[in-house]
GUGU-341362 format. One record per residue (C-alpha): residue in one letter; chain; z negated, y, x negated. Coordinates in nm, 2 decimals. Each point is the difference from the previous one (the first is absolute). Layout:
// residues N
r;c;z;y;x
A;A;Z;Y;X
...
***
This chain:
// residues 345
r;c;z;y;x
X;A;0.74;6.22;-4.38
X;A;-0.11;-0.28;-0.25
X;A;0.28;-0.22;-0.15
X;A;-0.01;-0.34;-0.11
X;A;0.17;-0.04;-0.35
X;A;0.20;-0.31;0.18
X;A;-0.01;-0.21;0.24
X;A;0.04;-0.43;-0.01
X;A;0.01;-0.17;0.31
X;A;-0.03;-0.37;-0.04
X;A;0.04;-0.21;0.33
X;A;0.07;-0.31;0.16
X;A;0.23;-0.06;0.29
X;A;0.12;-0.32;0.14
X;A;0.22;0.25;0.34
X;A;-0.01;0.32;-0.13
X;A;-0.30;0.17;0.15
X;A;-0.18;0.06;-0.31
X;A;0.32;0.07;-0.17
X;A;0.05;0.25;0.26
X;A;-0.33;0.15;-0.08
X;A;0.08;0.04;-0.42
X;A;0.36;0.18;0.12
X;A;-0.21;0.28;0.26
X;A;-0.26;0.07;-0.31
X;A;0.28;0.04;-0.22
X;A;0.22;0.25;0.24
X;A;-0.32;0.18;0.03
X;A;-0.10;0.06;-0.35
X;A;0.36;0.06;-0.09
X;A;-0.03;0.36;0.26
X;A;-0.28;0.04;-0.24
X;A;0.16;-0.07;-0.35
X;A;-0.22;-0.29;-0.08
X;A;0.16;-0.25;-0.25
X;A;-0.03;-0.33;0.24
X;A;0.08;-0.38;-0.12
X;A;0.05;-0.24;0.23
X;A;-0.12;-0.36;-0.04
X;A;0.06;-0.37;0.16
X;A;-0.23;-0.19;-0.17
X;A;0.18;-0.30;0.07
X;A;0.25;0.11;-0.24
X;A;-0.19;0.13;-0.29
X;A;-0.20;-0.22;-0.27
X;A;-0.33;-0.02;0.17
X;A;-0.16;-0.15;-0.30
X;A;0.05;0.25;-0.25
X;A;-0.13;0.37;0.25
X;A;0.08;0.37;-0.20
X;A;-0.32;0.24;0.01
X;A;0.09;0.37;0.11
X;A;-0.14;0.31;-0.09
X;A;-0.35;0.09;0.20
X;A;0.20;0.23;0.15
X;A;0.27;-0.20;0.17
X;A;-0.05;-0.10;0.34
X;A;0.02;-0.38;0.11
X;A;0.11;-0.13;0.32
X;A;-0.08;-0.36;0.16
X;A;0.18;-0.06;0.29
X;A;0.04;-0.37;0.13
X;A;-0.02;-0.15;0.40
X;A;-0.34;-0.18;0.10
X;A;0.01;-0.36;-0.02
X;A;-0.34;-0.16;0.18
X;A;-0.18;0.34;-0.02
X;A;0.07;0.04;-0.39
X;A;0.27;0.07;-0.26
X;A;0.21;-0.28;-0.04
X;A;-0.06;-0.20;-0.31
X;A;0.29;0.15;-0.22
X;A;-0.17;0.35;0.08
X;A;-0.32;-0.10;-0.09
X;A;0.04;-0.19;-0.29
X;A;0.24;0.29;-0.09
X;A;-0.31;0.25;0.01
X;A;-0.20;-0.24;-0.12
X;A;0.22;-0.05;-0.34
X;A;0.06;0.45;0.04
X;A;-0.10;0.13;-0.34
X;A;-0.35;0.18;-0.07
X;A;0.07;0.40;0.03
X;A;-0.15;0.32;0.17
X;A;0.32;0.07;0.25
X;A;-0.03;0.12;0.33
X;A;0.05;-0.31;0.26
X;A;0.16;0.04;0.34
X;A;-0.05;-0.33;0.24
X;A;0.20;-0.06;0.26
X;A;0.15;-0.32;0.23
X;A;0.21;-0.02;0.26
X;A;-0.17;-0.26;0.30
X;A;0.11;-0.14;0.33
X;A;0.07;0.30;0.22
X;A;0.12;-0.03;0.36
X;A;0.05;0.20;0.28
X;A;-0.15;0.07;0.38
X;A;0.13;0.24;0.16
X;A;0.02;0.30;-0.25
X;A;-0.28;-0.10;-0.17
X;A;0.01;-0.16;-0.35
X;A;-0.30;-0.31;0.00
X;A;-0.14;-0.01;-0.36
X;A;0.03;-0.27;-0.22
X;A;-0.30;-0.14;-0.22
X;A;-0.03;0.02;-0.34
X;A;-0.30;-0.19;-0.08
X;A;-0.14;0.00;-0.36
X;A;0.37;0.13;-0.10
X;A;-0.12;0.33;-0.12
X;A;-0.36;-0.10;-0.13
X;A;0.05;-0.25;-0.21
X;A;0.32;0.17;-0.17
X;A;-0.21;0.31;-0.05
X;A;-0.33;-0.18;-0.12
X;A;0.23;-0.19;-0.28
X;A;0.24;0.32;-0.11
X;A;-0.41;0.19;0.02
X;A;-0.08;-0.24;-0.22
X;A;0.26;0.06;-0.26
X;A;-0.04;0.37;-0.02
X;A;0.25;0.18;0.23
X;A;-0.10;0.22;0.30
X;A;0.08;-0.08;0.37
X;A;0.18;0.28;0.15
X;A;0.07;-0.12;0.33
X;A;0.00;-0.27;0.24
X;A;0.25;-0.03;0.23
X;A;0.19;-0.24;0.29
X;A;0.30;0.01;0.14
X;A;0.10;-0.18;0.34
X;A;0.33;-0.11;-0.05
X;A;0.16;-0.24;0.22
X;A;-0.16;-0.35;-0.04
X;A;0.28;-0.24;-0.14
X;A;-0.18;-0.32;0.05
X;A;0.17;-0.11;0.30
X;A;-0.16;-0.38;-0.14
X;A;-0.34;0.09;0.23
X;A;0.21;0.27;0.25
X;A;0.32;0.05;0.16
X;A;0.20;0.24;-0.15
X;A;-0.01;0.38;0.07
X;A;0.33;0.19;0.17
X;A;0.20;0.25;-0.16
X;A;-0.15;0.26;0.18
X;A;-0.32;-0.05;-0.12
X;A;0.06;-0.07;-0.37
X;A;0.18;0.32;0.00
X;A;-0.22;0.20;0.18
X;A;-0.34;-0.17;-0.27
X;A;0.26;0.13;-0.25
X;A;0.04;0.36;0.10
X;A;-0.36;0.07;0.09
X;A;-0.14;-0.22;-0.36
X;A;0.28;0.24;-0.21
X;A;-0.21;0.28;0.11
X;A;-0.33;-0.16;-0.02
X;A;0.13;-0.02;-0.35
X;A;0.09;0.33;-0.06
X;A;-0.37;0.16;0.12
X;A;-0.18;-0.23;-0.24
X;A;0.17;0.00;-0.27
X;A;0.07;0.34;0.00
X;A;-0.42;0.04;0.01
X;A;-0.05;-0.20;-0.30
X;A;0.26;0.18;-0.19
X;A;-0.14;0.28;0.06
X;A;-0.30;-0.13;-0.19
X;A;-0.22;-0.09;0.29
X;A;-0.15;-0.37;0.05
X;A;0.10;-0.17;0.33
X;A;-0.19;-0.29;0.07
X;A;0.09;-0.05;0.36
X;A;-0.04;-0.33;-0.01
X;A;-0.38;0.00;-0.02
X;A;0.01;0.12;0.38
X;A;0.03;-0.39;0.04
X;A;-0.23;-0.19;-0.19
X;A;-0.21;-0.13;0.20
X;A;0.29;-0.21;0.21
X;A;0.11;-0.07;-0.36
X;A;-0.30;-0.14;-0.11
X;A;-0.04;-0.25;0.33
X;A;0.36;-0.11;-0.07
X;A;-0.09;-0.04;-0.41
X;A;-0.10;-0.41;0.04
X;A;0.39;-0.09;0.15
X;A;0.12;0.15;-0.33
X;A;-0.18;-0.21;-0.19
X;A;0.11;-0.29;0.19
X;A;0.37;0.12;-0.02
X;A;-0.02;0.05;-0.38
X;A;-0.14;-0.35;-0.07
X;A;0.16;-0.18;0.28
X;A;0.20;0.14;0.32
X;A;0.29;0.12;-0.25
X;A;0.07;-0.32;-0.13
X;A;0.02;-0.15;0.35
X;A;0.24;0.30;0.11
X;A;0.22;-0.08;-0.27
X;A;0.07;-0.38;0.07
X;A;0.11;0.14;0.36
X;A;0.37;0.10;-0.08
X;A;0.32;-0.17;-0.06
X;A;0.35;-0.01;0.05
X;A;0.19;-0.08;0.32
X;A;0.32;-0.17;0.01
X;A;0.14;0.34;0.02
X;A;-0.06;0.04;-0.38
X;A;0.34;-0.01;-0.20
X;A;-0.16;-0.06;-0.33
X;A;0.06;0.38;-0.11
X;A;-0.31;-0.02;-0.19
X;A;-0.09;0.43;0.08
X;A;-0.36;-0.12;0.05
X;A;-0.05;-0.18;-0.31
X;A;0.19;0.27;-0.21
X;A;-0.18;0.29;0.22
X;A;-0.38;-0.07;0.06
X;A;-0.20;0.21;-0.18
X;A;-0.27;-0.23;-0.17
X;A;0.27;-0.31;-0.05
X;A;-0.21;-0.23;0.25
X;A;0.32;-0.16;0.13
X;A;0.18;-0.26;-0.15
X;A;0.26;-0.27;0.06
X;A;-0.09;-0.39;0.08
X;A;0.22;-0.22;0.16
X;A;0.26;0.27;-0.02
X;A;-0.15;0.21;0.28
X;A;-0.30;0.25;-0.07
X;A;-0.36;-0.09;-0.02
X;A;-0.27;0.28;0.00
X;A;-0.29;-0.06;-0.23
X;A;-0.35;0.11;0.00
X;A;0.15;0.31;-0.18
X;A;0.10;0.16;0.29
X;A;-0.18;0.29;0.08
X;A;0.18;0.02;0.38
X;A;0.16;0.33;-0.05
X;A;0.26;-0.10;0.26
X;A;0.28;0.11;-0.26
X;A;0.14;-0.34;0.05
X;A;0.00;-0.02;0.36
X;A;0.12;0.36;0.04
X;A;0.31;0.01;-0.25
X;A;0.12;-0.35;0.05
X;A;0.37;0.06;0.14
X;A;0.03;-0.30;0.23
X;A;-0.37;0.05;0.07
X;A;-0.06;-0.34;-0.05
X;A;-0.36;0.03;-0.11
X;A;-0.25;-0.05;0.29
X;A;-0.39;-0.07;0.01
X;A;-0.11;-0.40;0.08
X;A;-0.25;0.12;0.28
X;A;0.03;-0.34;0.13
X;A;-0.04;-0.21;-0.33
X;A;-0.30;0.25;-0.03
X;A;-0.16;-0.11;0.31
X;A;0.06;-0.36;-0.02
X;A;-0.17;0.02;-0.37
X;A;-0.34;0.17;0.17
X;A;0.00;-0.23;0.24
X;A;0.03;-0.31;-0.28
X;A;-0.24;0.15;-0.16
X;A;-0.26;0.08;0.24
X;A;0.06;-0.30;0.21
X;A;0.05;-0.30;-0.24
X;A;-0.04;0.12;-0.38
X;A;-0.35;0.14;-0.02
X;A;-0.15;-0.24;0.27
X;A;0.14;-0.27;-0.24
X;A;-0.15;0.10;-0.30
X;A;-0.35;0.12;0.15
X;A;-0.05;-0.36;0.19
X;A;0.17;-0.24;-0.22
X;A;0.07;0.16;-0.32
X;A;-0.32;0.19;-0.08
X;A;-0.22;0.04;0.25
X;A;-0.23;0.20;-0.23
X;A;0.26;0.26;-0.05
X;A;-0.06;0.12;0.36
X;A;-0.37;0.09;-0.06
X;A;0.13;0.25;-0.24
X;A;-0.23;0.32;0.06
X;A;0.11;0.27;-0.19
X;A;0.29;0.14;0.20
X;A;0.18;0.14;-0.28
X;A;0.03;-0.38;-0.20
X;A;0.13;-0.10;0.33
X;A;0.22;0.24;0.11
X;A;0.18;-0.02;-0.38
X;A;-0.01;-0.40;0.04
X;A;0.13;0.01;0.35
X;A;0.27;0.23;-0.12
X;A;0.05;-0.16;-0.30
X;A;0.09;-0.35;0.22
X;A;0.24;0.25;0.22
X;A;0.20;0.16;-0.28
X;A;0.05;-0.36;-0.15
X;A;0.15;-0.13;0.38
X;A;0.20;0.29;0.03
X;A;0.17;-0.04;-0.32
X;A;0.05;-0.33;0.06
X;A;0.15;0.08;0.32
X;A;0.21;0.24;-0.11
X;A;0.17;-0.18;-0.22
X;A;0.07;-0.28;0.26
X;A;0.11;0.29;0.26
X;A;0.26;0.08;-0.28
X;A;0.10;-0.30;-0.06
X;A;0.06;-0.09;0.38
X;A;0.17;0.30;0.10
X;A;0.32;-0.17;-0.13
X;A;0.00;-0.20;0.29
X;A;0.16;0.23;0.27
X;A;-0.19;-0.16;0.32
X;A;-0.35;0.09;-0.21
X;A;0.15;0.32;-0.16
X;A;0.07;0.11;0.39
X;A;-0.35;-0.05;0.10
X;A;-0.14;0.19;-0.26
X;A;0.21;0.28;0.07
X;A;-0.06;0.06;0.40
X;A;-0.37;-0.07;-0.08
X;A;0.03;0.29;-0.22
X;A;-0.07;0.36;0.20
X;A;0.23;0.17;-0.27
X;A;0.30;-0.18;0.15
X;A;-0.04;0.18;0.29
X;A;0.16;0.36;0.13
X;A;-0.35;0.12;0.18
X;A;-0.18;-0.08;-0.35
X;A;0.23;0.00;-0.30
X;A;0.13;0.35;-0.08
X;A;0.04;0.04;-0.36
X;A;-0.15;0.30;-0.16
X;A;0.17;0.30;-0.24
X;A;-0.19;0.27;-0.07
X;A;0.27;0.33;0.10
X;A;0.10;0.26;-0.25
X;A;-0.13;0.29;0.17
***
């Protein structure tokens, strides 16, 4: 059986599904003797990347995040040194669950663009490979029972197991190509995610009146997009909505503003860029490149929700508003709001 001189595993996790990932690799190569080393690269100097030996074997693991790696992954692979190691991509996605069977997640251009950069700087893909983990992003969905998030668990440990015991074994396993083409049609929204859609997302959470000022988010989130103004947290266009927040906060006092969301669209759509087409600039609207206008149109949206973020912030003080904001919130809500911990299986 060919043997890896070591293994790394860098990941990302905001709940623990990726995390959960690093720890089966690790068990596994362990039966094997394989020197392993396991790494959160939110806690490592992302700046200044070591090179390993050509015969080491790397390991990306991160969660999809609008059908790509999330920023600190990418620009993580993007800064990973020039080399000729063996590279193992993998992500955990949104898995749920009908019945007994396990609906795929998407990845999008996760694995293609990762692979066409680390191609570019010498190494050799060895593998490709998802992993359906229970989706955390209870933001968009209600939140999955415990019977299902421990039955995605069980069956993902083994999914696990089989491939990663194939690509120790020295074979490729590029199982994700089986989807490419439902990748590809998906590729645009990541796009759209990357340069706008995760900066919205992030200006959706805040703190109830539930929050005792323990400051666990601030200390704990992973890329230090939180901060505190007006002695109360305030998420910034850092965020990369891992849920680690939402999912660790004690009181759970951190909900998502689905109805400040709603009310911004409809400002918007409704008043703002009527308003600036027929009274600002009129010529503005017989813009006919649609990529200059969708980045202009988005452009003028990032700018109101920022703005009205920081008002929302500032108005939650006021308990009649703060009250609103939280029942217009799905989050608040028992049928919607489970929080989400990966198990230790």
């Amino acid at each position: 059986m060919f043997h890896f001189s070591e293994i790394i595993i860098y990941y990302f996790s905001g709940t623990g599904n990726s995390a959960n990932v690093a720890r089966w690799i690790s068990e596994i190569a362990n039966k094997q003797a394989i020197s392993v080393k396991i790494k959160n690269i939110a806690h490592i100097d992302r700046l200044n990347i070591e090179s390993h030996s050509e015969n080491s074997l790397i390991v990306f693991t991160s969660p999809v995040h609008g059908f790509n790696y999330p920023p600190v992954m990418l620009n993580f692979i993007l800064r990973f040194p020039k080399g000729k190691c063996n590279i193992l991509l993998m992500n955990t996605r949104a898995g749920m669950l009908i019945g007994k069977w396990i609906t795929p997640g998407l990845s999008g251009i996760t694995f293609y663009l990762s692979a066409l950069i680390l191609k570019l700087k010498g190494h050799a893909i060895t593998g490709m490979i998802p992993i359906d983990m229970p989706s955390n992003w209870i933001s968009v969905h209600p939140g999955l029972n415990n019977k299902t998030i421990e039955y995605l668990h069980v069956k993902n440990k083994i999914r696990v197991q089989k491939h990663i015991t194939k690509v120790l074994s020295g074979k490729n396993n590029f199982i994700a190509v089986r989807e490419i083409i439902q990748d590809l049609l998906i590729s645009p929204i990541s796009l759209g995610y990357y340069f706008v859609g995760r900066f919205i997302i992030s200006k959706t959470y805040f703190a109830s009146s539930d929050c005792n000022q323990c400051g666990l988010c601030i200390k704990s989130c992973p890329v230090n997009a939180i901060k505190e103004v007006q002695s109360r947290p305030y998420w910034t266009f850092h965020c990369e909505s891992c849920m680690h927040c939402m999912s660790y906060c004690p009181k759970k006092a951190i909900e998502t503003a689905h109805g400040f969301v709603v009310a911004i669209i409809l400002i918007y759509s409704i008043l703002l860029l009527p308003f600036i087409y027929v009274h600002l600039n009129p010529e503005l609207f017989f813009i006919k490149n649609e990529f200059i206008r969708f980045l202009f149109e988005s452009s003028i949206f990032l700018i109101l929700i920022w703005l009205s973020y920081y008002i929302l912030h500032f108005l939650l003080r006021f308990k009649l508003f703060e009250r609103f904001i939280v029942y217009t919130s799905l989050t608040k809500f028992k049928f919607w709001g489970k929080r989400y911990r990966a198990l230790n299986i």
